[in-house]
MIPALO-946750 format. One record per residue: residue number from 0; x, z, y of N, C-alpha, C in turn. Coordinates in steps of 0.02 Angstrom, whole numbers, plus 50000, padded with zeros to 5 digits. Atoms other than C-alpha are relative to their C-alpha. Layout:
<atoms>
+-----+-------+-------+-------+-------+-------+-------+-------+-------+-------+
:  nr :    nu :    nw :    nv :   cau :   caw :   cav :    cu :    cw :    cv :
+-----+-------+-------+-------+-------+-------+-------+-------+-------+-------+
: NUM :     X :     Z :     Y :     X :     Z :     Y :     X :     Z :     Y :
...
+-----+-------+-------+-------+-------+-------+-------+-------+-------+-------+
</atoms>
This chain:
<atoms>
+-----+-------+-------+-------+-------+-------+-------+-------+-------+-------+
:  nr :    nu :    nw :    nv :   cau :   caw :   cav :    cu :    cw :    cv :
+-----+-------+-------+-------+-------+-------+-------+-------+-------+-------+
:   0 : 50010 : 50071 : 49983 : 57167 : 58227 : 52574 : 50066 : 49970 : 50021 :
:   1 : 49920 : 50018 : 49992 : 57315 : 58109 : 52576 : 49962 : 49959 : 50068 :
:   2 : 49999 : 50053 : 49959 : 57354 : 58022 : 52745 : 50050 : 49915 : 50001 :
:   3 : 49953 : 50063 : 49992 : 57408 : 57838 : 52755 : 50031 : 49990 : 50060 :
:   4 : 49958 : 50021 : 49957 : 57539 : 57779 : 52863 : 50006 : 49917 : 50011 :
:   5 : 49995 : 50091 : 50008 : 57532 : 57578 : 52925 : 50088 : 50019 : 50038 :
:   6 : 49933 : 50030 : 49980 : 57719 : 57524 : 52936 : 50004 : 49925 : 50015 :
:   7 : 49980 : 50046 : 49964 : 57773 : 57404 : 53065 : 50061 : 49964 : 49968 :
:   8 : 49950 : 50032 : 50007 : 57893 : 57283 : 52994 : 50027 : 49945 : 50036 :
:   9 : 50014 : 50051 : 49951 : 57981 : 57171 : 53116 : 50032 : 49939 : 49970 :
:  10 : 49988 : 50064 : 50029 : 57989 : 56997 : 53105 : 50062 : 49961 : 49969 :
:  11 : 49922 : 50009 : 50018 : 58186 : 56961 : 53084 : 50005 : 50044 : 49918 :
:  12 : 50008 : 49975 : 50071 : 58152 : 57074 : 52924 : 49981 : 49978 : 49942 :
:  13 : 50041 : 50063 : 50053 : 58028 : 56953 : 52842 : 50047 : 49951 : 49991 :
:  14 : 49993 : 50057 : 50011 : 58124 : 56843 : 52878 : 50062 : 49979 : 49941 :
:  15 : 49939 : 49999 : 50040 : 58284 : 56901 : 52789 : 49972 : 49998 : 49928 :
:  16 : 50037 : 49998 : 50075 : 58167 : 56967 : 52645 : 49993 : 49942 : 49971 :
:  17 : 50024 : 50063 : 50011 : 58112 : 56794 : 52648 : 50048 : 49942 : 49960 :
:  18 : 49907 : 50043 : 50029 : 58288 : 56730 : 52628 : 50038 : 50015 : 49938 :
:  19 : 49978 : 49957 : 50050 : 58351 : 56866 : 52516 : 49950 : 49939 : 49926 :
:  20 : 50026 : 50024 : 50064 : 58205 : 56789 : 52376 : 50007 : 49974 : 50004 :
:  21 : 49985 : 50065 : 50019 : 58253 : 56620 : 52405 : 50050 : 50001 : 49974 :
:  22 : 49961 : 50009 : 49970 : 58393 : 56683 : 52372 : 50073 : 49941 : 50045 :
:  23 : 49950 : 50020 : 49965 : 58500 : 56613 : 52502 : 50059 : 50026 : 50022 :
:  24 : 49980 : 49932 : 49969 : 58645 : 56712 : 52564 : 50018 : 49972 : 50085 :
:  25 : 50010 : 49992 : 49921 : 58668 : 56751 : 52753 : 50061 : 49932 : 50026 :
:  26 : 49952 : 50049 : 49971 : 58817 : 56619 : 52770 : 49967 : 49926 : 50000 :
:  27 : 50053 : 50078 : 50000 : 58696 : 56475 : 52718 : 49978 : 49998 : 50059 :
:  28 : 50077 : 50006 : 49945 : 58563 : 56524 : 52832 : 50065 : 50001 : 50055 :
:  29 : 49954 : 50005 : 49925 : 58694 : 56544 : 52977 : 50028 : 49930 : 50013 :
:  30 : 49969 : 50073 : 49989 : 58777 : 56381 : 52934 : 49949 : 49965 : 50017 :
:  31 : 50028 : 50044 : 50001 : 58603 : 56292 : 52943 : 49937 : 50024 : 50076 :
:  32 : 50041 : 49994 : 49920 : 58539 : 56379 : 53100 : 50052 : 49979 : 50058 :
:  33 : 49955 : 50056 : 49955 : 58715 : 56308 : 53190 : 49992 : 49954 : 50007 :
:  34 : 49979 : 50051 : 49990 : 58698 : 56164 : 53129 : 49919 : 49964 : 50035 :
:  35 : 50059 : 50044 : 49965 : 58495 : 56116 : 53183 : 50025 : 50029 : 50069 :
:  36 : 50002 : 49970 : 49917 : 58540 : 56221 : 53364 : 50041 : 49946 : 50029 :
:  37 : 49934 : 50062 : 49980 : 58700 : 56070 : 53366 : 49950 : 49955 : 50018 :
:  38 : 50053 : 50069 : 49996 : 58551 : 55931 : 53339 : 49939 : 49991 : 50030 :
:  39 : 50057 : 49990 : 49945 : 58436 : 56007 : 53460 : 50032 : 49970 : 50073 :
:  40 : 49937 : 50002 : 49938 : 58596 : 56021 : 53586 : 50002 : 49910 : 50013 :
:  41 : 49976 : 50079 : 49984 : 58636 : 55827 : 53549 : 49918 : 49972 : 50021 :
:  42 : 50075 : 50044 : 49982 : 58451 : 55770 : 53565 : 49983 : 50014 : 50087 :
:  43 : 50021 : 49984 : 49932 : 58436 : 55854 : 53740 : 50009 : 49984 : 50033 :
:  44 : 49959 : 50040 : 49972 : 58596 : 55783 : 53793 : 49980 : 49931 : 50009 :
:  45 : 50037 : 50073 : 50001 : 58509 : 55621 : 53747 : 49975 : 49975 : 50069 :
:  46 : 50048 : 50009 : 49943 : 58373 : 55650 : 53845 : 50009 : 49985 : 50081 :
:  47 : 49977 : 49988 : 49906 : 58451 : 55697 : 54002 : 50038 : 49942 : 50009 :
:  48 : 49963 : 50084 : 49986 : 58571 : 55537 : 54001 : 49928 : 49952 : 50007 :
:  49 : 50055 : 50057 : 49963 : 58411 : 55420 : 53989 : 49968 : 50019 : 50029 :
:  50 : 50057 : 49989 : 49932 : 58323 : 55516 : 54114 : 50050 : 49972 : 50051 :
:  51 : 49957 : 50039 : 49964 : 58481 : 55491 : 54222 : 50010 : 49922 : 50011 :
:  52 : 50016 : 50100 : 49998 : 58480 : 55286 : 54171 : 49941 : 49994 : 50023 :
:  53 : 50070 : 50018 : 49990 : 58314 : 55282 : 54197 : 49972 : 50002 : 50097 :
:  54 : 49986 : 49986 : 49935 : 58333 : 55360 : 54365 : 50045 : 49938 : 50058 :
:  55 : 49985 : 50027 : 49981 : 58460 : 55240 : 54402 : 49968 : 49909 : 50023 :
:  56 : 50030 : 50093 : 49988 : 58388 : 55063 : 54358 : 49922 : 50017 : 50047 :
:  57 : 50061 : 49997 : 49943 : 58229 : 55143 : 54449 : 50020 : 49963 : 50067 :
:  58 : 49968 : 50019 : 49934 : 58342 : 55133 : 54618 : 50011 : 49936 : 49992 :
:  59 : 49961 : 50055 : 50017 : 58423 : 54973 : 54563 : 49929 : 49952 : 50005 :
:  60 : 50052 : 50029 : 49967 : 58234 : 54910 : 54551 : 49984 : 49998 : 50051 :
:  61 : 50015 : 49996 : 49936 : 58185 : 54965 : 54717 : 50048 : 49947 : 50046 :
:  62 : 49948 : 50057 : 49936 : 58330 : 54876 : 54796 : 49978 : 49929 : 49982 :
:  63 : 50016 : 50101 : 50003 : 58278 : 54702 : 54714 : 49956 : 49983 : 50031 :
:  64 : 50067 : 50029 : 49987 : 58104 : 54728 : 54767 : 50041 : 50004 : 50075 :
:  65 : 49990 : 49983 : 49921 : 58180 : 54774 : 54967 : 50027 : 49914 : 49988 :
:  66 : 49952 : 50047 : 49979 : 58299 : 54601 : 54919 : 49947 : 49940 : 50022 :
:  67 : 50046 : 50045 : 50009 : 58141 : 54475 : 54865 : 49928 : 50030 : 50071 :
:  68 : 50049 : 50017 : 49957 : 58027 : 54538 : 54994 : 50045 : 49980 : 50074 :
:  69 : 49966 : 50051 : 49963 : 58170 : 54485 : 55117 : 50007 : 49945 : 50010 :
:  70 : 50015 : 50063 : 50016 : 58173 : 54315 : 55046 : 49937 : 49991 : 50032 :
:  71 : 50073 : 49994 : 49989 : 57980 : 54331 : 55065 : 50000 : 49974 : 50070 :
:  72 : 50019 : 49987 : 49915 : 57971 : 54380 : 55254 : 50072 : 49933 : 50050 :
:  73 : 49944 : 50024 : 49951 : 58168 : 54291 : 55322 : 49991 : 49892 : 49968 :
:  74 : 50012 : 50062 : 49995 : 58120 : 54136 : 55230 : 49933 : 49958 : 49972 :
:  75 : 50065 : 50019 : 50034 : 57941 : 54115 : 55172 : 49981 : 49984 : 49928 :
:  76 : 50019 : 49996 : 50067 : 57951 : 54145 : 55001 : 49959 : 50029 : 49959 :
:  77 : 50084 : 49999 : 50038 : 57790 : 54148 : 54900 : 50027 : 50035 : 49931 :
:  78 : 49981 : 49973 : 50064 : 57834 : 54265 : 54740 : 49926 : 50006 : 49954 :
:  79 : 50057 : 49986 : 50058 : 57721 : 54267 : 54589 : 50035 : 50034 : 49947 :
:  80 : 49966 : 49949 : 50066 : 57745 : 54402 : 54450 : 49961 : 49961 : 49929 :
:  81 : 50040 : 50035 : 50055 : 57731 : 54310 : 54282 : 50010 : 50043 : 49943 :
:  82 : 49996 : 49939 : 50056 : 57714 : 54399 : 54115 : 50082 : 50022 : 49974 :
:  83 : 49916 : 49986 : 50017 : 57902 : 54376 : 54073 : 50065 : 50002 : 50061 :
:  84 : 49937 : 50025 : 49966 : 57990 : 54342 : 54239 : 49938 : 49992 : 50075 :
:  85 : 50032 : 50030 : 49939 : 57945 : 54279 : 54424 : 50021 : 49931 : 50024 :
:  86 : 49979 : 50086 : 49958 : 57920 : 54109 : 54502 : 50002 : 50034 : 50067 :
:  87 : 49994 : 49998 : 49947 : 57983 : 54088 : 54668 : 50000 : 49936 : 50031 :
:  88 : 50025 : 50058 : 49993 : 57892 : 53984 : 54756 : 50042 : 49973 : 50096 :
:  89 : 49949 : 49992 : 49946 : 58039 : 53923 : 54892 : 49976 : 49930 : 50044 :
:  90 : 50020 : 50075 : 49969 : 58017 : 53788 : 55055 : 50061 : 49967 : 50003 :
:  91 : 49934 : 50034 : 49996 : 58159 : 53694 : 54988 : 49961 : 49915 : 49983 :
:  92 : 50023 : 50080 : 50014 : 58082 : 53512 : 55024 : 50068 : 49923 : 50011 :
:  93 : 49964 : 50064 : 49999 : 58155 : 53338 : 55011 : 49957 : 49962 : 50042 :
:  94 : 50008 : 50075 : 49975 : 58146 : 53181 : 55115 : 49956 : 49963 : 49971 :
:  95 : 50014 : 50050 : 50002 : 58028 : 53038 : 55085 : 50041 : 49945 : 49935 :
:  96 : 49953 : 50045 : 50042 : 58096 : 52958 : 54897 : 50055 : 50007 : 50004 :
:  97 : 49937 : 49975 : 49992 : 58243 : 53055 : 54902 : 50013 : 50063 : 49970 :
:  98 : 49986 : 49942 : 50030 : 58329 : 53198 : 54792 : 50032 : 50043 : 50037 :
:  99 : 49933 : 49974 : 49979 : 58473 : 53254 : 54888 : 49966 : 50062 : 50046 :
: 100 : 50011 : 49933 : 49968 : 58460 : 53431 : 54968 : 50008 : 49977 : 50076 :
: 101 : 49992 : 50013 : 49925 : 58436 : 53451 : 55159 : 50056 : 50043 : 50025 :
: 102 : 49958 : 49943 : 49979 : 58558 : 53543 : 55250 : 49985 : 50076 : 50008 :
: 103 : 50021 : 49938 : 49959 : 58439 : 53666 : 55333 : 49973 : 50044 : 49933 :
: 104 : 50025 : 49943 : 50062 : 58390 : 53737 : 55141 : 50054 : 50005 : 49951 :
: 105 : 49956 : 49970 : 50019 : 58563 : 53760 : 55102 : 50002 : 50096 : 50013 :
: 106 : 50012 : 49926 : 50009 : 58550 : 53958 : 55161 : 49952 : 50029 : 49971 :
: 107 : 50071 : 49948 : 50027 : 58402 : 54006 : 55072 : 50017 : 49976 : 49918 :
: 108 : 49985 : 50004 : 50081 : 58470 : 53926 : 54896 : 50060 : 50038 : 49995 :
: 109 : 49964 : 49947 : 50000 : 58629 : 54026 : 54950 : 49995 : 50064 : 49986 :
: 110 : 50010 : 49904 : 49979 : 58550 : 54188 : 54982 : 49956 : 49998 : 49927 :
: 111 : 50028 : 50003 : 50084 : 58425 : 54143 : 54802 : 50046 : 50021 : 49972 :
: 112 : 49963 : 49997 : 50067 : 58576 : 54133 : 54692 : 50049 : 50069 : 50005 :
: 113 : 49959 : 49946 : 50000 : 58654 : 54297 : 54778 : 49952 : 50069 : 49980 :
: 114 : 50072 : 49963 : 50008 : 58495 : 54387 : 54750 : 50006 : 50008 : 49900 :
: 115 : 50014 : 50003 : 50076 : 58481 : 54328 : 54560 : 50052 : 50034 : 49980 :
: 116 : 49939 : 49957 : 50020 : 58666 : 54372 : 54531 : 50000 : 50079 : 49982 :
: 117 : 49980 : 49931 : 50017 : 58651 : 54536 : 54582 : 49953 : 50056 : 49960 :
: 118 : 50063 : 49975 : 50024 : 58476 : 54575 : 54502 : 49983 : 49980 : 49937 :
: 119 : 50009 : 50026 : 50058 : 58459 : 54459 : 54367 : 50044 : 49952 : 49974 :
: 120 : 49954 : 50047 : 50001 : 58611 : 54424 : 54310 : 50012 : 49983 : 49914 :
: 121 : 49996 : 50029 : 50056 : 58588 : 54386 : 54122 : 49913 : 49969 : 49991 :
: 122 : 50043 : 50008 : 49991 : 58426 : 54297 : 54157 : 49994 : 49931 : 49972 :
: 123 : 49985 : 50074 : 50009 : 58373 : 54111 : 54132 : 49950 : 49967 : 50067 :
: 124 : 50022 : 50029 : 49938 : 58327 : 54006 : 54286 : 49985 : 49952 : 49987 :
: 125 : 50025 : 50051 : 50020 : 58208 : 53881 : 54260 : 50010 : 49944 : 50082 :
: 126 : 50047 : 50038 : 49938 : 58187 : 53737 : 54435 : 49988 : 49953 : 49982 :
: 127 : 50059 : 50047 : 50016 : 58046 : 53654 : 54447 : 50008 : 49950 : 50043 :
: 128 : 49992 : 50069 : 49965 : 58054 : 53477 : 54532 : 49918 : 49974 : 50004 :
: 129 : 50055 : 50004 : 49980 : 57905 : 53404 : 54620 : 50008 : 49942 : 50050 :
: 130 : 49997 : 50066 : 49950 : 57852 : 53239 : 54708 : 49918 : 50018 : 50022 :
: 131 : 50053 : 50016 : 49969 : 57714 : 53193 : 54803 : 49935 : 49920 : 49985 :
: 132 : 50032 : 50077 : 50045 : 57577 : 53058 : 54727 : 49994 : 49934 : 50041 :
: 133 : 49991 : 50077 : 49996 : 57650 : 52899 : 54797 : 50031 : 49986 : 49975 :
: 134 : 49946 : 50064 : 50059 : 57709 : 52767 : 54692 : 49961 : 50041 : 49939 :
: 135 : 50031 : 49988 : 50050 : 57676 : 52756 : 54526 : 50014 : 50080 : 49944 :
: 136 : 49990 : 49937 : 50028 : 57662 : 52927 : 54399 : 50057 : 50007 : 49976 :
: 137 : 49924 : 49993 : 50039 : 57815 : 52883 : 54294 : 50070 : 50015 : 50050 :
: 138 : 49968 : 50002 : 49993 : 57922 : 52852 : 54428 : 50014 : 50072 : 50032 :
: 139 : 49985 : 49932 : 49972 : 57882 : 53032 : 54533 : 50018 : 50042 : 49936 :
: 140 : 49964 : 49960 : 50023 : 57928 : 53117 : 54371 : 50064 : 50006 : 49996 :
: 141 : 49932 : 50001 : 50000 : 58068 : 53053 : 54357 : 50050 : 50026 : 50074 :
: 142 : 49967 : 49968 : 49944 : 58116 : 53084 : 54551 : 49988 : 50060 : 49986 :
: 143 : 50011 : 49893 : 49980 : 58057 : 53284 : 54543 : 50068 : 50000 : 49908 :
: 144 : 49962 : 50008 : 50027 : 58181 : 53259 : 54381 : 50075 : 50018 : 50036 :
: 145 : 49970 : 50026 : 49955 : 58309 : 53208 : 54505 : 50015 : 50074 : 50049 :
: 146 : 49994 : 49929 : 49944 : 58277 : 53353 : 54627 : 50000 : 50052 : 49963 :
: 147 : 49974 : 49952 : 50044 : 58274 : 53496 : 54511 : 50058 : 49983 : 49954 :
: 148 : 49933 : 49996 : 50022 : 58429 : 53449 : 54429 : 50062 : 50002 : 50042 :
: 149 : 49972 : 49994 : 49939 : 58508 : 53415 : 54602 : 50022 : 50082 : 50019 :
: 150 : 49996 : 49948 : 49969 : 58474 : 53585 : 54647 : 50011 : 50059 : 49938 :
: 151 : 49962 : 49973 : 50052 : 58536 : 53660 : 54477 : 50043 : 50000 : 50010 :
: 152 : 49945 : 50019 : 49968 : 58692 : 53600 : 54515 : 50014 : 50031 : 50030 :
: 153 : 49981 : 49989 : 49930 : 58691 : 53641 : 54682 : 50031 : 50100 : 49982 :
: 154 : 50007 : 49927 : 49989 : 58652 : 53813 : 54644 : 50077 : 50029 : 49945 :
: 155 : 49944 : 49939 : 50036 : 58788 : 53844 : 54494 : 50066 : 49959 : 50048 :
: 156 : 49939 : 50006 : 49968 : 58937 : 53754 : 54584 : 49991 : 50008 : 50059 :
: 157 : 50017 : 49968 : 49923 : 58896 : 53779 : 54775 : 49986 : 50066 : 50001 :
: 158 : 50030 : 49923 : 49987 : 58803 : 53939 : 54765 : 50011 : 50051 : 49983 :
: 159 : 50001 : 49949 : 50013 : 58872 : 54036 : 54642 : 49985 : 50027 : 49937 :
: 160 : 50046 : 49953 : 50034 : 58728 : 54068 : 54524 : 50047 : 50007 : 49939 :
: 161 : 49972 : 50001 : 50091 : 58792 : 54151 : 54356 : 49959 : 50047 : 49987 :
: 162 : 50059 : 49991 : 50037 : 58643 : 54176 : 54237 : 50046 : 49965 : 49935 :
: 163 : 49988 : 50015 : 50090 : 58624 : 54172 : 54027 : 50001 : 49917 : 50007 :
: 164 : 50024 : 50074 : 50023 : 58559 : 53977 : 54062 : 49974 : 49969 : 50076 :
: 165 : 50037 : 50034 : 49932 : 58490 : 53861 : 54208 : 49971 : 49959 : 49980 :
: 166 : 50001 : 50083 : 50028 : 58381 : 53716 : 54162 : 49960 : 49983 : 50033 :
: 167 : 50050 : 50049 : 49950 : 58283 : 53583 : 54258 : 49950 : 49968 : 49955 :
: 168 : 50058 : 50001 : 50029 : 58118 : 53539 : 54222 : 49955 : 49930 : 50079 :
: 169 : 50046 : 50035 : 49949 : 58013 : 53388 : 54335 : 49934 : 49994 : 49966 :
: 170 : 50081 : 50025 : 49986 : 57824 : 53388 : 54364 : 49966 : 49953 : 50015 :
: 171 : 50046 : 50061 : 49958 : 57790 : 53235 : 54451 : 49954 : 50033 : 50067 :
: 172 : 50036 : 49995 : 49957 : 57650 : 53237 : 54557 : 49933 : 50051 : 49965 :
: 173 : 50044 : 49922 : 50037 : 57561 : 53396 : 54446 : 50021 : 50049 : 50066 :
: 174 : 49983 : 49941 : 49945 : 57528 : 53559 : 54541 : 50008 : 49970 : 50054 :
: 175 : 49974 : 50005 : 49944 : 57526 : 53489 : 54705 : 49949 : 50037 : 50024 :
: 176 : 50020 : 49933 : 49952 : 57520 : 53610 : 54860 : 49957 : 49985 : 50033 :
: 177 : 50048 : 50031 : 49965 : 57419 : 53488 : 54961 : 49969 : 49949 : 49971 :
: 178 : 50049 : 50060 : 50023 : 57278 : 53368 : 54872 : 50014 : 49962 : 50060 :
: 179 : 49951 : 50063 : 49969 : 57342 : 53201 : 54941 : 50013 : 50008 : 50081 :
: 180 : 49934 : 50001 : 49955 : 57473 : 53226 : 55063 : 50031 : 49965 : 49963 :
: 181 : 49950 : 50040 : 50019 : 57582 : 53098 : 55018 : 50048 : 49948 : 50057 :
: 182 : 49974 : 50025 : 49966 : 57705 : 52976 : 55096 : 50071 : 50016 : 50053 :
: 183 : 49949 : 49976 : 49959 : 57832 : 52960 : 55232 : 50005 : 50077 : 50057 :
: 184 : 50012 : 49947 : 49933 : 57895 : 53105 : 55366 : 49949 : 50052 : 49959 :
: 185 : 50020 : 49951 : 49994 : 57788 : 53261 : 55376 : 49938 : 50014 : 49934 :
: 186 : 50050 : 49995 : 50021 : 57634 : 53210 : 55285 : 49995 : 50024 : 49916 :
: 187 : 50019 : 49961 : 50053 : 57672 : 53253 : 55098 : 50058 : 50029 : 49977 :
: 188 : 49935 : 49963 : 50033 : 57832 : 53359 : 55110 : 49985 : 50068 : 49993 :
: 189 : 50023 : 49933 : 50048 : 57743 : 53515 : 55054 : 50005 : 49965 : 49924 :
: 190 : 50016 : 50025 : 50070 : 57717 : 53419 : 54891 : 50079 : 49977 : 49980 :
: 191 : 49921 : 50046 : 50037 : 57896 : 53345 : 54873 : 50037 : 50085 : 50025 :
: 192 : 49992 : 49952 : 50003 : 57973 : 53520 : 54825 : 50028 : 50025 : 49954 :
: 193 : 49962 : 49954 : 50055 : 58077 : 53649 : 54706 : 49953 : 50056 : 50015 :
: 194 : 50022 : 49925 : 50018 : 58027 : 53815 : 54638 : 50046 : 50037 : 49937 :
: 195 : 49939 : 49958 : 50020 : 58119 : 53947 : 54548 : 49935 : 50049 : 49931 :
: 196 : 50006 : 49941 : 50050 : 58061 : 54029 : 54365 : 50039 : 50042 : 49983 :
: 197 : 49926 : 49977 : 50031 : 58192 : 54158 : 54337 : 49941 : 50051 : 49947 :
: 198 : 50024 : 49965 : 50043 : 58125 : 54229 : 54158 : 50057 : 50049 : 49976 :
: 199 : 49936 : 49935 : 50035 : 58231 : 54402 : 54103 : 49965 : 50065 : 49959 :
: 200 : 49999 : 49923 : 50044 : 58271 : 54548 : 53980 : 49994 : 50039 : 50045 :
: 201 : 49975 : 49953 : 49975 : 58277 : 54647 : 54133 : 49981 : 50057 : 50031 :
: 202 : 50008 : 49928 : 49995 : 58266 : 54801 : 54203 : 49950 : 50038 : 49987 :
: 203 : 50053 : 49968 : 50034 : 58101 : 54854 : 54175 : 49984 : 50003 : 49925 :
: 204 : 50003 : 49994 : 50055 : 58108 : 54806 : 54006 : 50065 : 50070 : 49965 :
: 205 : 49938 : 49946 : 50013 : 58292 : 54911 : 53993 : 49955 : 50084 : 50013 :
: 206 : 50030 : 49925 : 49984 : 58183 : 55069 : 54079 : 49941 : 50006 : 49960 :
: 207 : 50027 : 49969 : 50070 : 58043 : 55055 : 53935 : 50011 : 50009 : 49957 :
: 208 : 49988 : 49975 : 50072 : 58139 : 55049 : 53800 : 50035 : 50084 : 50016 :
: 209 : 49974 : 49944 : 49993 : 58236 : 55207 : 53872 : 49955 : 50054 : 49991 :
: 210 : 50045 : 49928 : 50001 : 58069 : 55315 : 53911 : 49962 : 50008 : 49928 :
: 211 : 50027 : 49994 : 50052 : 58002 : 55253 : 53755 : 50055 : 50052 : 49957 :
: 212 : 49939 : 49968 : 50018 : 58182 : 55332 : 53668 : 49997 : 50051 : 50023 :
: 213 : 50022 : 49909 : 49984 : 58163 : 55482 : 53765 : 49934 : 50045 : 49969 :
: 214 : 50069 : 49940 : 50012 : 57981 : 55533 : 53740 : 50009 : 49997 : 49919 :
: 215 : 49987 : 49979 : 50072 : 58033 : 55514 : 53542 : 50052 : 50065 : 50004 :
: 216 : 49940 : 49961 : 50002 : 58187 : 55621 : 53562 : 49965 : 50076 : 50030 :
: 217 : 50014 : 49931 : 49951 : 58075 : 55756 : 53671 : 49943 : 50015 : 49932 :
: 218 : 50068 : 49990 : 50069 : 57927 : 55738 : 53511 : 50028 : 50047 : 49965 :
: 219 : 49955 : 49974 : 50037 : 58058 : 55789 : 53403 : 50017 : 50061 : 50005 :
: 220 : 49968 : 49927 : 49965 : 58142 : 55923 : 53505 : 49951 : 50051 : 49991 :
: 221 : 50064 : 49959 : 50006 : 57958 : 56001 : 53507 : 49991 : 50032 : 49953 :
: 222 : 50026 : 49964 : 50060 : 57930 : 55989 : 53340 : 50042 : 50038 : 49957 :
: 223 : 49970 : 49978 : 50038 : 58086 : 56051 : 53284 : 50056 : 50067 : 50038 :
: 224 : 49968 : 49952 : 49959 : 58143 : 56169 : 53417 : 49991 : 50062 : 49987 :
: 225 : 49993 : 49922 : 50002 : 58179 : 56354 : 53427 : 49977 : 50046 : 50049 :
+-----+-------+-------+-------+-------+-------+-------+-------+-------+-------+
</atoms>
């Protein structure tokens, strides 16, 4: 009776066999296992740099949010998150039929445009201008006209601001904060008012296109790794 023998062949064997009938010879296959191990190497490198960016503008977020809830709390600023950007809803009021900035909301359009600078500094800054419904409709647009362009101004030559764009925009007597408050003194200077759209490319958009770019680069690596 004959006995059989099972022979173990190990895998690096197949694989040459494998190579041998294609034939390939061993300098191919060596040149083309350097060169995917190079394009694994560079893809990893990738990775790890936009984890590092990613890491960074994280921090760089955190600090804007510590800057704007400062604003918030040191001067009562009302923030709304809008789909592209945030309004900032600031108590920078005017006088009674009057554009011209007050003195006492000179530091808080100061400390705005040092804020935007350092956070959103290729951004576009919309302010909004706002009256209060006395006198007739035409003419409060035209004053909140008046006051948001005032305080455009103010903000790029006084303050500082450098953004992609700035532009002024008046409401009239739309959106008001108080249903009729109007008039002289106290009674409708909630309503006679600025506000701040700053719409941007920024950072959060910069940190999804990165993780999006990474988690391709890590797909890859997966499917083509060793």
């Amino acid at each position: 009776m004959f006995r059989t023998k099972s022979v173990v062949v190990p895998a690096f064997a197949v694989l040459l066999v494998s190579a041998g009938c294609s034939h390939v010879g061993q300098d191919d296959f060596d040149t083309s296992m350097a060169d995917l191990r190079s394009e694994l190497s560079a893809q990893n490198s990738a990775i790890e740099e936009n984890q590092q960016a990613i890491f960074e503008l994280s921090n760089m977020t955190e600090e804007m949010r510590g800057e704007i809830a400062s604003l918030r709390d040191e001067f009562q600023v009302a923030v709304e998150q809008l789909k592209d950007g945030i309004r900032f809803a600031t108590p920078v009021h005017f006088d009674y039929d009057r554009a011209d900035i007050r003195p006492e909301d000179v530091p808080l359009l100061e400390r705005f445009a040092s804020v935007i600078n350092e956070h959103y500094p290729n951004s576009v800054v919309t302010v909004e201008g706002f009256a209060d419904p006395s006198g007739p409709r035409a003419y409060n647009e035209q004053l909140s006209q008046h006051r948001a362009e005032n305080v455009a101004n103010f903000l790029k030559t006084e303050a500082g601001l450098l953004v992609a764009e700035i532009k002024s925009v008046g409401y009239g007597e739309n959106r008001l904060v108080s249903e009729g408050a109007w008039g002289p003194g106290a009674e409708g200077l909630e309503n006679r008012r600025v506000a701040f759209v700053v719409e941007r490319a920024g950072e959060m958009d910069e940190i999804d296109e990165m993780e999006e770019e990474t988690d391709e680069n890590a797909e890859e690596t997966v499917t083509t790794g060793l």
